[in-house]
C-alpha positions in Angstrom: -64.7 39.6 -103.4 -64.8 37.1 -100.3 -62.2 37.4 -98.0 -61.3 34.5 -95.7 -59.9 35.1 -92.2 -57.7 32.0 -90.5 -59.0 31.8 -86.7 -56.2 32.5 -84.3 -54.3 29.2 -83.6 -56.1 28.5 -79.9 -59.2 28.9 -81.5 -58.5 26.0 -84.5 -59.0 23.3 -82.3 -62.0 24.2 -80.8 -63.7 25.1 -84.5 -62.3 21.6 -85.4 -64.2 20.0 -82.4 -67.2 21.8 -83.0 -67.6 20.6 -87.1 -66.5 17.0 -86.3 -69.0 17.5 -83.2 -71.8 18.4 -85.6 -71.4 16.4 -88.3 -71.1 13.3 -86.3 -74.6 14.2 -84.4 -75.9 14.4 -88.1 -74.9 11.4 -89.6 -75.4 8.9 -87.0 -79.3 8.3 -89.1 -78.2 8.4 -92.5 -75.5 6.1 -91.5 -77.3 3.8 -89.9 -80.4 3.8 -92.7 -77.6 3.3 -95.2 -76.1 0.1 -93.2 -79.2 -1.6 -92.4 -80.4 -1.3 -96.2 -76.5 -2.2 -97.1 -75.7 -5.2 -94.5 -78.6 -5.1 -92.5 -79.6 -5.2 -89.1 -76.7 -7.1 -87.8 -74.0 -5.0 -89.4 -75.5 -1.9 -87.7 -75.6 -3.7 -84.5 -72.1 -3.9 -84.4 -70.9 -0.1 -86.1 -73.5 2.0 -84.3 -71.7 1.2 -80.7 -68.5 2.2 -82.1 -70.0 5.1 -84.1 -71.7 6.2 -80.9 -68.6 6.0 -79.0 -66.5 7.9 -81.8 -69.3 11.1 -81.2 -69.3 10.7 -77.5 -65.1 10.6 -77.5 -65.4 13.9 -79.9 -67.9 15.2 -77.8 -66.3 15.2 -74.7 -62.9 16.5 -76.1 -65.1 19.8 -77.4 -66.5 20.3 -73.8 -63.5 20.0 -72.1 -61.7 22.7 -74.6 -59.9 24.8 -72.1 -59.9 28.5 -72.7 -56.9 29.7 -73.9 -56.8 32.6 -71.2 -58.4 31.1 -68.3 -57.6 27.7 -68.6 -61.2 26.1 -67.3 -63.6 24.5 -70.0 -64.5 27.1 -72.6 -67.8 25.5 -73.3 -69.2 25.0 -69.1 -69.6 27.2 -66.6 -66.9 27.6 -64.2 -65.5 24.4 -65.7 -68.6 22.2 -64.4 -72.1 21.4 -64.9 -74.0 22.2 -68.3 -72.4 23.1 -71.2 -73.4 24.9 -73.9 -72.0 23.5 -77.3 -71.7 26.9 -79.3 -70.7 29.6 -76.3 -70.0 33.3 -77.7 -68.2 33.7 -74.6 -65.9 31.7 -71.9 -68.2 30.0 -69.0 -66.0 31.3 -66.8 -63.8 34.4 -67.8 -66.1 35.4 -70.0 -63.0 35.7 -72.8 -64.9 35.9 -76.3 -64.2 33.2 -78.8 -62.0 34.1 -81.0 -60.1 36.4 -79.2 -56.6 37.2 -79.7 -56.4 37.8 -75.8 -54.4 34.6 -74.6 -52.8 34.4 -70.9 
């Protein structure tokens, strides 16, 4: 029998991010094959900047997670520079993900 476990609440948003995150990244070419053989070229001229800018906006709100105990982006190092998109551990405090530790 499979057994489900809900994440902690913190944790939700930050599993949320990362699926939209992903499947965004993946269906920007079947999206874009699918318009152009729909609409055509035009059509995907003006949806892929908006598309793009939908992933980028998603994106940037998963990078810029804060850890629930230290506060700093989850995903970067010391809340700066590179970040690594599926982190065991906090950048910074090195909290785990998923962790019912919270400040």
């Amino acid at each position: 029998m499979l057994v489900l476990i809900r994440p902690a609440q913190p944790w939700k948003k930050l599993y949320q991010l990362q699926l939209i995150t992903l499947v965004l990244f993946a269906g920007f070419v079947p999206m874009g094959i699918g318009l152009i053989s729909l609409r055509g070229e035009n059509a995907f001229y003006v949806l892929a900047p908006i598309y793009a800018g939908l992933f980028l906006f998603a994106e940037d709100r998963m990078i810029n997670w804060p850890c629930p105990r230290c506060g700093k982006a989850f995903l970067r190092r010391n809340g700066v520079g590179f970040a690594a998109p599926f982190r065991f551990h906090c950048g910074t405090c090195r909290c785990r993900r998923g962790s019912l530790t919270i400040r």
